[in-house]
C-alpha positions in Angstrom: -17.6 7.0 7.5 -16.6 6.8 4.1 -18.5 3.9 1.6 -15.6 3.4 -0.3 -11.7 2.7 1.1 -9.1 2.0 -1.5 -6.1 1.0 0.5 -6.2 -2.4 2.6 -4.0 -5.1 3.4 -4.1 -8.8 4.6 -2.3 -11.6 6.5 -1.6 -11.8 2.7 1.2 -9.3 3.1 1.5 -7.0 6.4 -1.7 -7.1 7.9 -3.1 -9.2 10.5 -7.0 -9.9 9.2 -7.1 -12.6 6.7 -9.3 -11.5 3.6 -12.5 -12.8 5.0 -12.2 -10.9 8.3 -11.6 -7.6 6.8 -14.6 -7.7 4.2 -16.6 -8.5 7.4 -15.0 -5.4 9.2 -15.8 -3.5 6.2 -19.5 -4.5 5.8 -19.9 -3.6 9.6 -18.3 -0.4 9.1 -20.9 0.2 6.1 -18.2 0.4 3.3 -19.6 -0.2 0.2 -16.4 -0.7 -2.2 -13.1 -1.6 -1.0 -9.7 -3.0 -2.6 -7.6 -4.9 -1.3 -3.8 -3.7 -2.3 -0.8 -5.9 0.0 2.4 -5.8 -1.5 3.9 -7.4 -3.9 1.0 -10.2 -3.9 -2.3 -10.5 -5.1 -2.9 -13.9 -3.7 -5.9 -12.8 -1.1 -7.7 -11.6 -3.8 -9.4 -14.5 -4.3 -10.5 -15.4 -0.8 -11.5 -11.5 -0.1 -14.2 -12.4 -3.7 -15.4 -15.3 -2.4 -16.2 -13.4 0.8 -17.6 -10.6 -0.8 -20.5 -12.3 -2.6 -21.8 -12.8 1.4 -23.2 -9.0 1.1 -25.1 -7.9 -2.2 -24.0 -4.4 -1.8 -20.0 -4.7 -1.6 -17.8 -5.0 -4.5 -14.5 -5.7 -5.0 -11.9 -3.5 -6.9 -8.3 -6.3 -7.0 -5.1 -4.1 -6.1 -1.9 -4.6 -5.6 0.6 -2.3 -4.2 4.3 -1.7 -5.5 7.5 -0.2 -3.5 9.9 2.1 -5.1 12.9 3.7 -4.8 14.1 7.3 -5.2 16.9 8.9 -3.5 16.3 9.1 0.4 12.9 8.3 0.4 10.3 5.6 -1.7 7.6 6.1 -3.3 4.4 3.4 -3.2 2.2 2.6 -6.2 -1.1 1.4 -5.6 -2.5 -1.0 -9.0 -6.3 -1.2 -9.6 -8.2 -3.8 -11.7 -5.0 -6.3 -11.8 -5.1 -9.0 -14.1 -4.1 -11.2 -11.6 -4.4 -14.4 -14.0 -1.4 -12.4 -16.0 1.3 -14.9 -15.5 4.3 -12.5 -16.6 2.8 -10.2 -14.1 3.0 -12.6 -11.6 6.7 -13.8 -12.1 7.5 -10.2 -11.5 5.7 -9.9 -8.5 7.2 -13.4 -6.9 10.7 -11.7 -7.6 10.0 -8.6 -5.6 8.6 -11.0 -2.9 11.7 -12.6 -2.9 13.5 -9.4 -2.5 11.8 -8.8 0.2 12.9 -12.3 2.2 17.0 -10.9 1.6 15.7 -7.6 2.7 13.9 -9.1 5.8 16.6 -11.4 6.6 19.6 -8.6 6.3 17.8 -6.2 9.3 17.5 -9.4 11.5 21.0 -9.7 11.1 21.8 -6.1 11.7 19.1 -6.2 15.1 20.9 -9.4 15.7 24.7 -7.0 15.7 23.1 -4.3 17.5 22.2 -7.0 20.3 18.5 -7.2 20.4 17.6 -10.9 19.8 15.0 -11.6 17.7 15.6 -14.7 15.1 14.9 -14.7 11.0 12.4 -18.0 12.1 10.5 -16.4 14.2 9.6 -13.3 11.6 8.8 -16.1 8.9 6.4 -17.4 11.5 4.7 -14.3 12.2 4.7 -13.4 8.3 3.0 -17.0 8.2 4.0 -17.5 4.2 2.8 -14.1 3.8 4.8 -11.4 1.9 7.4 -10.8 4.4 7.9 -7.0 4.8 8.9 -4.8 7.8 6.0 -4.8 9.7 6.6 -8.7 10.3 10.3 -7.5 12.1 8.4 -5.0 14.0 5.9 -7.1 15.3 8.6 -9.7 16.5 10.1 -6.8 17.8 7.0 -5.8 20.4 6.9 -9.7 21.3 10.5 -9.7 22.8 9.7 -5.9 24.7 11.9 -4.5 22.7 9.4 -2.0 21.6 6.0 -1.2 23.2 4.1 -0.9 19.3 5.0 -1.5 15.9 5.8 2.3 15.2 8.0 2.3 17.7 10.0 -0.4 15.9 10.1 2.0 12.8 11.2 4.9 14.4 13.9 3.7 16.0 15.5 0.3 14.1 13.7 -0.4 10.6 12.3 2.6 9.3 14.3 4.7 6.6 16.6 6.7 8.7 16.6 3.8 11.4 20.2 1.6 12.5 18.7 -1.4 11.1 17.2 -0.5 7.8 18.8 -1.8 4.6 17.7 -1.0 0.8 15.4 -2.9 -0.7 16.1 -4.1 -4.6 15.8 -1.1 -7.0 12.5 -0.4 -8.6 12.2 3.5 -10.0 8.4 4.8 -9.6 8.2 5.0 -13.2 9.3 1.3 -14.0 6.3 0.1 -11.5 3.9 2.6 -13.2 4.9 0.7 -16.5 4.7 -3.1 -14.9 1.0 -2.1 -14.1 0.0 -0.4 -17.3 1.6 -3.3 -18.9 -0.4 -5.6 -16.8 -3.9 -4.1 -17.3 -3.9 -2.0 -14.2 -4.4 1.5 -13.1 -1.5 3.1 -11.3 -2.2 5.2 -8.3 0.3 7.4 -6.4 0.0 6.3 -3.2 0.0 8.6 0.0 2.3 11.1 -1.6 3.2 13.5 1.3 5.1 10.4 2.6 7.2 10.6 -0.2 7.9 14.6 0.3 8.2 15.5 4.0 8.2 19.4 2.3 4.8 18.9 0.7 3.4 19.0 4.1 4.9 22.3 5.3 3.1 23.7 2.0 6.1 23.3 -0.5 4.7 20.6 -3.2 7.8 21.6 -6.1 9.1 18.1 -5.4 5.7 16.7 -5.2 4.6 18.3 -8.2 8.3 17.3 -10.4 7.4 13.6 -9.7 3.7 13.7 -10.7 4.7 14.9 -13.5 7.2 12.1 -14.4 4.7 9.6 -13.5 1.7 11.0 -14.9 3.9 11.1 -18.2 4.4 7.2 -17.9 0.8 6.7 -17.7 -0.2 7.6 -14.0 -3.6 7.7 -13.5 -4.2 9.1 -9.6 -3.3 9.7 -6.9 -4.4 9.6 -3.1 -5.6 12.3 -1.6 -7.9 10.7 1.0 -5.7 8.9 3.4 -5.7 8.0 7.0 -4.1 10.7 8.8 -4.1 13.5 6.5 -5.5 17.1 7.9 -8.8 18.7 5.6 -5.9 21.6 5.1 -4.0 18.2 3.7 -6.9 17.0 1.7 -7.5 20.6 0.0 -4.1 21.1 -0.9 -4.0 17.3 -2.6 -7.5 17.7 -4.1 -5.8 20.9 -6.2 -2.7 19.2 -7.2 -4.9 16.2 -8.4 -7.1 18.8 -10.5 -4.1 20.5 -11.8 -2.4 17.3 -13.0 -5.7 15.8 -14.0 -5.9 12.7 -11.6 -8.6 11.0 -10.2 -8.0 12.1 -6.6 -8.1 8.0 -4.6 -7.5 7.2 -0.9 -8.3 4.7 1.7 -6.7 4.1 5.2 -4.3 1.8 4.4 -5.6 -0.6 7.1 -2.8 -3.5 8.5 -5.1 -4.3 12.1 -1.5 -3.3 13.2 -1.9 -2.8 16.9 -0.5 1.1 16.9 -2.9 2.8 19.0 -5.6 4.9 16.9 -5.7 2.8 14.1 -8.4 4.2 11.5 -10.6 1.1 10.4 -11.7 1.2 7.0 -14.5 3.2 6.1 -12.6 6.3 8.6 -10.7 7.7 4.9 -11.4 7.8 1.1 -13.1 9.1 -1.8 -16.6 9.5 -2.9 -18.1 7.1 -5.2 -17.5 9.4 -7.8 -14.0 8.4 -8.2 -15.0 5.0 -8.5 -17.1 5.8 -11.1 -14.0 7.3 -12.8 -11.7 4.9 -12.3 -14.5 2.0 -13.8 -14.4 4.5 -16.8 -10.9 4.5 -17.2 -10.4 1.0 -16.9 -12.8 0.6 -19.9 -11.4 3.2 -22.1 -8.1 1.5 -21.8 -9.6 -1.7 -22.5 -10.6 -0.9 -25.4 -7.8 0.7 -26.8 -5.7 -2.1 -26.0 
C-alpha cells in the first residue's frame, strides 16, 4: 500500500464516507498523507483536519478538484494547498456548484423522457446538501433497479456518450489552472488518459499538446499514479511527467462508491518524494507572491 493518496472524496461531494470516516479508513490502511479533493467544494476540509489531529502521523494536504471542458471529452484539475478562507475563490466555486444543480436536474428530466422514474427530490436527498454531481443520479439509479452499480448507470444513461448526459457550464482547462494559481493553489492534471482514450493505446500527441497548454498557464503535475492504471501505464506517465517537468501525483480517487473492486486509499499514489516536491513548490510560490 501506498503512504500517501492524493485523490479522495466525501459525502462532501460524490462520495459516501463523511471526512471523519475516511481519515479513519486511511489510518487503517497505513496512509500517511492524504488530500482530500471533492468537487467544486472545499467544505469537508475542515472536518477531515479536525479528524486528522486523532493520529500524530497523518497530515492533511486541502484539495479541491475542478471539471473542464474540451471538445468531446473533459478534463479534471486536481488544486493542492487551497486557500480555502479565499473568499473570491469561494464565490467561484459556489457558482460551479450551482451549475452542477441545472446540470443534475436536466438528466433527471431527460431519464424522466426516456421513462425510467427516478425524481430530482430524491437525488438532492442522496446528495444530502452535498455537491450534487452524477454519481448522486447513478446511485438513485441502482435504488429503483434500473442499474445493478453505479458504473452501470454511466455507461449506459449519464456518462459522456450516454442518452441522458447533458453539458455542464463551460470551464476551459486552462481557465481552472488560472482560478487555482490565482487562489494560492497547485494545479494538478488529473488522471489524464481519461481525457485521451489514444494515450492508452500508446499515442500521447494529444496528451502531450494539452500538457503543454497547461503547463504554459502554470501547471504544476500531473497524475501518474491512479487507481486502475497498468505499471506499462505508470511508465509511460512517469516519462511524460519527466519530459514536461511535472511532479508525477496520484491517488485512487476514492468515492466508497459501491462498484465492485473499489481500490481503498493507500491501493495508488506517489512516493513521499513528491510530497516533498510539491511542499517545495508551494513555498517557492509563496514567496514570490
Amino acid at each position: 500500500m501506498a503512504e500517501v493518496d492524493l485523490h479522495l472524496h466525501t459525502t462532501f461531494s460524490d462520495g459516501t464516507l463523511t471526512p471523519s470516516e475516511l481519515v479513519r479508513l486511511c489510518a487503517s490502511n497505513g496512509v500517511k498523507i492524504i488530500s482530500v479533493s471533492d468537487h467544486d467544494s472545499t467544505e469537508g476540509l475542515r472536518e477531515a483536519e479536525e479528524a486528522i489531529h486523532q493520529f500524530s502521523d497523518m497530515e492533511l494536504i486541502p484539495g479541491v478538484e475542478l471539471s473542464t471542458d474540451v471538445p468531446n471529452a473533459e478534463v479534471h484539475l486536481l488544486g493542492y494547498f487551497v486557500d480555502v478562507e479565499d473568499a473570491n475563490f469561494q464565490r467561484v466555486l459556489a457558482r460551479f456548484r450551482e451549475g452542477r444543480v441545472e446540470r443534475g436536474r436536466s438528466m433527471v428530466e431527460r431519464l424522466n423522457e426516456l421513462g425510467l422514474g427516478i425524481t430530482w427530490e430524491r437525488v438532492q436527498q442522496i446528495a444530502d446538501g452535498a455537491s450534487i454531481g452524477r454519481p448522486h443520479i447513478a446511485q438513485a439509479l441502482v435504488e429503483a433497479g434500473y442499474v445493478k452499480y453505479p458504473k452501470d448507470a454511466f455507461d449506459k444513461y449519464i456518462g459522456r456518450n450516454g442518452v441522458a448526459y447533458v453539458e455542464r457550464i463551460r470551464v476551459t482547462p486552462v481557465d481552472a489552472v488560472g482560478i487555482l494559481i490565482d487562489n494560492g493553489a497547485l494545479p494538478v492534471l488529473a488522471h489524464p488518459t481519461y481525457y485521451d482514450d489514444k494515450s492508452q493505446q500508446g499515442d500521447d500527441s494529444g496528451l502531450r499538446t494539452v500538457l503543454q497548454e497547461l503547463k504554459d498557464a502554470g501547471l504544476v503535475g500531473m497524475e501518474v499514479y491512479y487507481k486502475d492504471y497498468t505499471p506499462d501505464q505508470v511508465v509511460q506517465l512517469k516519462r511524460l511527467a519527466d519530459d514536461f517537468d511535472l511532479v508525477p501525483c496520484g491517488g485512487t480517487d476514492y468515492h466508497a462508491s459501491g462498484n465492485p473492486g473499489e481500490p481503498e486509499p493507500g491501493a495508488a499514489g506517489p512516493a513521499m518524494d513528491t510530497v516533498v516536491e510539491l511542499k517545495r513548490l508551494k513555498k517557492e510560490r509563496a514567496v514570490a507572491s
